[in-house]
C-alpha positions as CSV (number, residue, x, y, z in Angstrom):
1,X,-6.8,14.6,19.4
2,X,-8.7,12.5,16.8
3,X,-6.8,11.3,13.1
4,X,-10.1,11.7,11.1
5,X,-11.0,9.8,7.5
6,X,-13.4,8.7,5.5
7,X,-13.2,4.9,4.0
8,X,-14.8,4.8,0.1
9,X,-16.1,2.2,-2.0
10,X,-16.0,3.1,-5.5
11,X,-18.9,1.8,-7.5
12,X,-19.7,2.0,-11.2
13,X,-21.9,5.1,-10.9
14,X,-21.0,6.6,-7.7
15,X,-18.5,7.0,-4.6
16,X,-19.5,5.7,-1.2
17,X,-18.3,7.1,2.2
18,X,-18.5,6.6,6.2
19,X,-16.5,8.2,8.5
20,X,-14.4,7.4,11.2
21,X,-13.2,9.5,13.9
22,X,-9.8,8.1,14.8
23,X,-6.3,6.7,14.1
24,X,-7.0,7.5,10.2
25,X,-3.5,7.7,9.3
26,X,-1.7,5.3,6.9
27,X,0.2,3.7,9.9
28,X,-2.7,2.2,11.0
29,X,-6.3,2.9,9.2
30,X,-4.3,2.4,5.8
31,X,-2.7,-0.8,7.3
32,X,-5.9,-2.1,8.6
33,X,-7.8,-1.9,5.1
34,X,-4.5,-3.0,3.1
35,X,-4.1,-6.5,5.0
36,X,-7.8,-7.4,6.1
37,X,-10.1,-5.6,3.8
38,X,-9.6,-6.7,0.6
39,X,-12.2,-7.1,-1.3
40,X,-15.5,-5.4,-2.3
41,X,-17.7,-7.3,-0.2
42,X,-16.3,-6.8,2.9
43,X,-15.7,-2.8,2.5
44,X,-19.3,-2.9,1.3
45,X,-20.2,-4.5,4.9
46,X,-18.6,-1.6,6.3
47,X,-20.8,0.8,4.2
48,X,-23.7,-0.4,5.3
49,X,-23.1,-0.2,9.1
50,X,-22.6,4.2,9.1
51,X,-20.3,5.8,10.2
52,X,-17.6,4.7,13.0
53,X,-15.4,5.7,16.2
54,X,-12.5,3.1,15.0
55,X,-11.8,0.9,12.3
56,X,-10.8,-3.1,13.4
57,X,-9.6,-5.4,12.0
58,X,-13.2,-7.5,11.4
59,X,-16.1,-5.8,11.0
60,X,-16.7,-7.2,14.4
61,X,-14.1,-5.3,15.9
62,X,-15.0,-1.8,14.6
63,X,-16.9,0.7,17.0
64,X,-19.9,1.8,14.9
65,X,-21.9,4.4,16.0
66,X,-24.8,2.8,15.1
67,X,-24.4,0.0,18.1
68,X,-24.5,3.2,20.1
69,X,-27.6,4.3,19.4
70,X,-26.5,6.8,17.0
71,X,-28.4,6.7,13.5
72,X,-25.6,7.1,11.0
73,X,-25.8,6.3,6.6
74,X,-23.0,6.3,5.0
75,X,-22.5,9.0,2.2
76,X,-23.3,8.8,-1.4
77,X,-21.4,10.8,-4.0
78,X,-21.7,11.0,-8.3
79,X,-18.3,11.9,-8.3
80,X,-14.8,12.2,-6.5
81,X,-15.1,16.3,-7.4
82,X,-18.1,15.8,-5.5
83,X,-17.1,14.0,-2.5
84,X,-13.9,16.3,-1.9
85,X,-15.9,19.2,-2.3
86,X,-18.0,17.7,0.5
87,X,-15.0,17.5,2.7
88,X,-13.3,21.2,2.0
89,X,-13.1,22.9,5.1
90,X,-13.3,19.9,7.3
91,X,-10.9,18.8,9.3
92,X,-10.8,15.6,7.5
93,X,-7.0,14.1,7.4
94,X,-7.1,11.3,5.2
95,X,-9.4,9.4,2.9
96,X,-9.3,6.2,1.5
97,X,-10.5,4.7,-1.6
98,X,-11.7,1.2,-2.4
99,X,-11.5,1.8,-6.7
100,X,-13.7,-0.2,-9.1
101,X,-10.4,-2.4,-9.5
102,X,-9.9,-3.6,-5.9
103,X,-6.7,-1.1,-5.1
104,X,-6.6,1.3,-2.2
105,X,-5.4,4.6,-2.8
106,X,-5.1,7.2,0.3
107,X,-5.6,11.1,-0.3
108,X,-3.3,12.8,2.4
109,X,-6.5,15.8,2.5
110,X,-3.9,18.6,4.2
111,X,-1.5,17.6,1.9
112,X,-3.2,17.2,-0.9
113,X,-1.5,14.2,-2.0
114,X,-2.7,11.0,-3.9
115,X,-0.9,7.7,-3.9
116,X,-1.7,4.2,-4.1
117,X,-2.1,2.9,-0.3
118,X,0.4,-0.4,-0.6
119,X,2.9,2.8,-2.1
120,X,2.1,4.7,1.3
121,X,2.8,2.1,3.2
122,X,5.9,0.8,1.6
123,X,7.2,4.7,2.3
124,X,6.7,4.3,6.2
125,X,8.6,1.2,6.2
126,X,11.6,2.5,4.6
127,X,11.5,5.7,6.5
């Protein structure tokens, strides 16, 4: 059974989203883009390659499935209302979200809970 999430960027005048099919949980997905995505530019890299299988920790080491042959674009939204509204009734488990700032948050989707990723993280150490 897959983890699924969707990674955001969040730009001035919209939200923009690719999926990936597993390990999306904070434990590794979250850890991934806390240490080795951090910045804009290279999330942005991520956008413009479509959707994924699994996230690495270099562009290089993700599984696109564009270099599969599958024709994938990544998502654009005007608005978070809109983008979880795109997501109700999937069986989406997480999403995380690049903000205008350069901070992560995670959105637990079942739970609908909202924290700042490094916060998320911090938890599962201490647990």
């Amino acid at each position: 059974m897959s983890t699924r999430s969707i990674i955001a960027l969040r730009n001035e005048d919209s939200i923009v989203s690719i999926y990936c099919h597993h390990d999306g949980y904070v434990s590794h997905n979250g850890r991934i883009l806390h240490e080795h995505y951090t910045n804009r530019e290279q999330v942005a890299d991520l956008m413009t390659r479509g959707d994924m299988s699994v996230l690495g920790e270099t562009v290089a080491d993700c599984e696109f499935y564009n270099d599969r042959g599958e024709k994938t674009y990544a998502a654009v939204h005007s608005t978070f209302e809109e983008l979880f509204n795109d997501l109700d009734g999937s069986d989406m488990e997480f999403a995380y979200v690049l903000l205008a700032n350069g901070s992560w948050v995670v959105v637990d989707i079942r739970r609908q809970r909202v924290q700042m990723l490094d916060e998320a993280i911090a938890e599962l150490e201490t647990a």
